[in-house]
C-alpha positions as CSV (number, residue, x, y, z in Angstrom):
1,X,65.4,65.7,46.6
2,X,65.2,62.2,44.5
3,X,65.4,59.0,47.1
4,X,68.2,56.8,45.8
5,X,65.0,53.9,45.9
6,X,62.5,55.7,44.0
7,X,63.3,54.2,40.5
8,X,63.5,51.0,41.8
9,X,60.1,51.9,43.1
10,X,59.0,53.4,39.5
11,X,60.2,49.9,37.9
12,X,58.3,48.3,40.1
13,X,54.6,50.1,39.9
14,X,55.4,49.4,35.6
15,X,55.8,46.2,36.5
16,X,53.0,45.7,38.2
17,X,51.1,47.8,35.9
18,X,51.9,45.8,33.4
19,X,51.0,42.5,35.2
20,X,47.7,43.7,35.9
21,X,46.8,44.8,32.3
22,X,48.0,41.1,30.9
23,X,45.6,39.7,33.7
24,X,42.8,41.6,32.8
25,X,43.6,40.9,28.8
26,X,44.0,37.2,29.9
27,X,40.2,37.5,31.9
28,X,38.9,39.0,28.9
29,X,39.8,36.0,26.6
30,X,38.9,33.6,29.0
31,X,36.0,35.2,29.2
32,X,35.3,35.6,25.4
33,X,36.5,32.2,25.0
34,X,33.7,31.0,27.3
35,X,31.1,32.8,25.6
36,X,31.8,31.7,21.8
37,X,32.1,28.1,23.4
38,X,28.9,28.6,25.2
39,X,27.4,30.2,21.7
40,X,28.9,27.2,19.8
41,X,26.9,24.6,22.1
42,X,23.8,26.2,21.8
43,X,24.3,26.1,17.9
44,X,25.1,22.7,17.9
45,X,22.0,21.8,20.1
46,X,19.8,24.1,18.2
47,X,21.3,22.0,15.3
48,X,20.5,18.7,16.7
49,X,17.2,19.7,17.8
50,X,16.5,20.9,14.3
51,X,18.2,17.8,12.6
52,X,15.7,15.3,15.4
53,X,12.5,17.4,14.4
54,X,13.6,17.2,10.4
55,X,13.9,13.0,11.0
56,X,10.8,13.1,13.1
57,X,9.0,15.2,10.4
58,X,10.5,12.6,7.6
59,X,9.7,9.3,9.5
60,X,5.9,10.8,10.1
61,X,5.2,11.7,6.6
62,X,6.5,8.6,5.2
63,X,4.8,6.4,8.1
64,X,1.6,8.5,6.3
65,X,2.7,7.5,2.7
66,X,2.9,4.2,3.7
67,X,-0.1,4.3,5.4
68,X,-1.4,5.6,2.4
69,X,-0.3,3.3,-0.3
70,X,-1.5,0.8,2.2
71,X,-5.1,2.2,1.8
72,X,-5.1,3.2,-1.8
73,X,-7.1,0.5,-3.2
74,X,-10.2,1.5,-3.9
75,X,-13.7,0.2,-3.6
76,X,-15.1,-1.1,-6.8
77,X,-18.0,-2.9,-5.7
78,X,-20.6,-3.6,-3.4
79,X,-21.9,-7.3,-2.6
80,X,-25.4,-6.9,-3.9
81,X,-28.2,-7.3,-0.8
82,X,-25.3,-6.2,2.0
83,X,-23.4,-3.2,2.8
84,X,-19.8,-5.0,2.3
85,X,-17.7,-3.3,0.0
86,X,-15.1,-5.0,-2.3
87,X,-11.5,-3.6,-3.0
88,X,-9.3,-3.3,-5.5
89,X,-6.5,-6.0,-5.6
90,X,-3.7,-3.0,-5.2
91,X,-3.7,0.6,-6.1
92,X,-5.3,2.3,-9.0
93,X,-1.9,2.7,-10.9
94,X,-1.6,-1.4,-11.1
95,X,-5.1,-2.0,-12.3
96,X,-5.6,-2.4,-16.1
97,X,-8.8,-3.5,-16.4
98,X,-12.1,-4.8,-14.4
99,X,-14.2,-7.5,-16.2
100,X,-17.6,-8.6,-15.0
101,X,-18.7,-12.1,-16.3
102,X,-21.2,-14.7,-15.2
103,X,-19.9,-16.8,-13.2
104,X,-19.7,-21.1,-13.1
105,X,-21.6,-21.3,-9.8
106,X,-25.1,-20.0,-10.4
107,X,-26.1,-19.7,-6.7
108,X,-23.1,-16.5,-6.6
109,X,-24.0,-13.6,-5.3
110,X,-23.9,-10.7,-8.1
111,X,-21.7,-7.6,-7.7
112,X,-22.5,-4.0,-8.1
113,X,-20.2,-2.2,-9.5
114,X,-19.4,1.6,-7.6
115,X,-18.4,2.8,-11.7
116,X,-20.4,3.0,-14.4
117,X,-20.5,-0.2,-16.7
118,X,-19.8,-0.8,-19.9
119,X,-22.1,-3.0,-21.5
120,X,-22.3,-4.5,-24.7
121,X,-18.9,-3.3,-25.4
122,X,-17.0,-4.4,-28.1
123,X,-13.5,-5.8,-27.7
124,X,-11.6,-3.5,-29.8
125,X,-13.3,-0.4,-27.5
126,X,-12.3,-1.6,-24.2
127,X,-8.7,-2.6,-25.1
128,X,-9.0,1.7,-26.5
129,X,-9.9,2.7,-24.0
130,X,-8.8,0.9,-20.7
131,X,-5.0,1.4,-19.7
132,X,-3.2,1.6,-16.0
133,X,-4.1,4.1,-13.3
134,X,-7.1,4.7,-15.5
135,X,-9.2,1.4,-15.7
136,X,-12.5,0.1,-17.2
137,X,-15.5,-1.1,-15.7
138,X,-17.3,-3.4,-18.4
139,X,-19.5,-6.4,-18.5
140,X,-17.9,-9.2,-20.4
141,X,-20.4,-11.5,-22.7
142,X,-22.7,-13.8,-21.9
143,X,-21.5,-17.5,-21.2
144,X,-24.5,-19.0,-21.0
145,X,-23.5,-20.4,-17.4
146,X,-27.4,-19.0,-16.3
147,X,-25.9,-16.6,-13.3
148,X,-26.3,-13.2,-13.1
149,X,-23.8,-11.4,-16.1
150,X,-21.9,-9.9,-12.9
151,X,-21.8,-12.5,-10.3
152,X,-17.9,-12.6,-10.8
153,X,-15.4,-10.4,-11.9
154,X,-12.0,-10.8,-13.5
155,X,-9.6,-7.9,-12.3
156,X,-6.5,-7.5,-15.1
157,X,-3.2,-6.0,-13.1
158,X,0.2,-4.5,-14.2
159,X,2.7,-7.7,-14.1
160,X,3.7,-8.7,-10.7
161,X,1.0,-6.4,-9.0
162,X,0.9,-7.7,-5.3
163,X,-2.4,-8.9,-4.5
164,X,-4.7,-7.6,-1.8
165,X,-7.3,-8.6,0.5
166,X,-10.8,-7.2,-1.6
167,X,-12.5,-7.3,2.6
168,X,-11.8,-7.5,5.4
169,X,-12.8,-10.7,7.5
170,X,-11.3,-14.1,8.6
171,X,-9.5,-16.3,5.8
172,X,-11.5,-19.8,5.8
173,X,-9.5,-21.3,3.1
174,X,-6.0,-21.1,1.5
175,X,-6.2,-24.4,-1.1
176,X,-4.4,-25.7,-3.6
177,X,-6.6,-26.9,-6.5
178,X,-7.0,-27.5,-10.3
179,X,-8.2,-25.1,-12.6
180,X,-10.5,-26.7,-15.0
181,X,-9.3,-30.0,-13.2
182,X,-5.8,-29.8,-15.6
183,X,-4.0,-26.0,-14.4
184,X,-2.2,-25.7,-11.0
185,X,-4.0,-22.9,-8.9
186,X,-4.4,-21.6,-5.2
187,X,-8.0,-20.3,-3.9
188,X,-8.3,-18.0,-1.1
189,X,-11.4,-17.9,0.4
190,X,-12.0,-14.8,3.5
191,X,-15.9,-14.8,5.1
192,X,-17.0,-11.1,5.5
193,X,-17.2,-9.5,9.2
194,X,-20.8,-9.5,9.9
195,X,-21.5,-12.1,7.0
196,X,-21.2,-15.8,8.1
197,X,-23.4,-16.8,5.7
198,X,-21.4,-16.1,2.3
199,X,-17.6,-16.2,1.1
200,X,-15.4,-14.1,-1.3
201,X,-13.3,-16.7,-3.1
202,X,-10.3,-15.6,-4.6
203,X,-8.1,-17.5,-7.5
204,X,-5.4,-17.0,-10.1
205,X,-3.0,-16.3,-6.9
206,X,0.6,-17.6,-6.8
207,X,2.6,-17.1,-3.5
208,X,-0.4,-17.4,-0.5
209,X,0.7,-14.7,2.1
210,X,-2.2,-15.5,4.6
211,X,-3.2,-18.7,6.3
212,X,-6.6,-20.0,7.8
213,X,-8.2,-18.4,10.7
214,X,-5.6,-14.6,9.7
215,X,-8.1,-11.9,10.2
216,X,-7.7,-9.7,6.8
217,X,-7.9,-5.6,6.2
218,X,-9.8,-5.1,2.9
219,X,-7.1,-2.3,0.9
220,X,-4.5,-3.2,3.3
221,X,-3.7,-7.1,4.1
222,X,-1.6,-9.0,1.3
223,X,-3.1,-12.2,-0.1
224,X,-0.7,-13.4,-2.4
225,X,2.6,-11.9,-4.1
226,X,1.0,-11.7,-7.3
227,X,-1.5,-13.1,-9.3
228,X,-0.6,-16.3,-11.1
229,X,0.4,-16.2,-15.1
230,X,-1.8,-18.7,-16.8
231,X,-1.1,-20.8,-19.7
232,X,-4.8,-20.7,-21.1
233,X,-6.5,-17.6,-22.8
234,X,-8.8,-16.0,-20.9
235,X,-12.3,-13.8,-22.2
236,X,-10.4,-10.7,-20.1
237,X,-7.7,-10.8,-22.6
238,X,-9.5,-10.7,-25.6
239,X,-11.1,-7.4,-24.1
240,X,-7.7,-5.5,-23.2
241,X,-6.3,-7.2,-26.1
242,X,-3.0,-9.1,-24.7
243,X,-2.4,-11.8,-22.4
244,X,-2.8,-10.2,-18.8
245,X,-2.2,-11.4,-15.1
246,X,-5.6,-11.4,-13.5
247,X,-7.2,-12.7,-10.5
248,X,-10.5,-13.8,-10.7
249,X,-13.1,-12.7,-7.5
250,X,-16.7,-14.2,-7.0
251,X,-19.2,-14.3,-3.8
252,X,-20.7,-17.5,-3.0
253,X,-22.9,-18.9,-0.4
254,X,-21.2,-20.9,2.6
255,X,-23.1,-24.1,1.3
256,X,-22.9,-24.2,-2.0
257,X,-18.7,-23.5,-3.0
258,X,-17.4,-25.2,-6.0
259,X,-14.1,-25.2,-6.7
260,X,-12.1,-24.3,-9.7
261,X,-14.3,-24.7,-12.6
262,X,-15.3,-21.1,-12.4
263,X,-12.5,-18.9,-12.5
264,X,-10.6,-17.4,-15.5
């Protein structure tokens, strides 16, 4: 016998059936909801943590190929009787060409050379055979100045070439001076470490970078912005065969610096 309640009862239990199922489909969601949000913040961290180590990668290997190009100028010389060692003016890439001569001051110190040298060279051959990245060591002809034929050295650059600090030391002199008493020039002059007794004078420089008492890096401290353009002929153009910025390097002893007369 069928109670007069018992569909009422049946309709009920569906219900509630029913209700249950759509709370556990609704758990589920919530659930799978929580989970790809969960997944979707560990991507994005894993993301960020892979972006941060792919900038920290970048800024390290461009701190070391600034480091470097900061470096990269080479030794080309020796001051004869010491251990200093003389850089390039900038990198490799910039120089043209590296001219020994004598120099004005017959008391400078002569210079040997870490390359071979050309000597006796003609003109014609070394403006052949020097170009950029892939310079020339050579001794230029005699002056008859009665100093040693490489007690200076002219050093031809690609135009604009920042110049460079050839040792490292203490700057003792950033002057202003005549070249040949008529031609507007600066000399910068830097006393080795370990050397008081000598100085590595520096001309041909337009736009000083460094003052008196600056401790300098050889390879790595800027001098100058560039050498100066001069409005004579120097013997270092007839070898590369065109008119080419240069500065002009020589050693001297403390007591016995001239100035100017010395230096193209």
């Amino acid at each position: 016998m069928i109670r007069e309640d018992e569909p009422n009862l049946l309709i009920g239990a569906k219900r509630e059936a029913k209700s249950r199922a759509r709370l556990v489909r609704v758990r589920r969601f919530r659930a799978a909801a929580v989970f790809l949000i969960a997944v979707m913040i560990a991507a994005v961290g894993l993301n960020m943590s892979v972006e941060r180590d792919r900038q920290r990668q970048a800024t390290l290997a461009a701190q070391a190929a600034a480091m470097f190009e900061a470096t990269n100028s080479p030794v080309f010389a020796k001051i004869a009787g010491t251990d200093v060692p003389l850089h390039l003016p900038n990198q490799l890439e910039s120089i043209v060409g590296i001219g020994f001569h004598q120099a004005y001051n017959q008391r400078s110190v002569p210079l040997d050379s870490t390359e071979p040298l050309r000597e006796k060279a003609t003109t014609a051959a070394i403006t052949r055979s020097s170009i950029p990245g892939d310079p020339v060591s050579f001794v230029m002809t005699s002056r008859g100045r009665g100093s040693a034929l490489t007690s200076s050295v002219d050093i031809a650059v690609s135009e604009g070439t920042q110049v460079k600090s050839p040792v490292s030391g203490r700057i003792t002199k950033v002057v202003p001076y005549l070249l040949y008493g008529k031609y507007e020039d600066v000399r910068i002059e830097i006393e080795p470490d370990g050397h008081p007794g000598i100085s590595v004078a520096i001309v041909h420089l337009d736009g000083p970078m460094v003052e008196v008492g600056q401790r300098v890096k050889g390879g790595q401290t800027a001098l100058a912005n560039k050498p100066r353009r001069l409005v004579i002929s120097s013997q270092i153009d007839q070898y590369l065969g065109r008119p080419m910025e240069h500065i002009h390097l020589q050693v001297n002893p403390v007591e016995s610096m001239t100035a100017g007369k010395d230096a193209s």
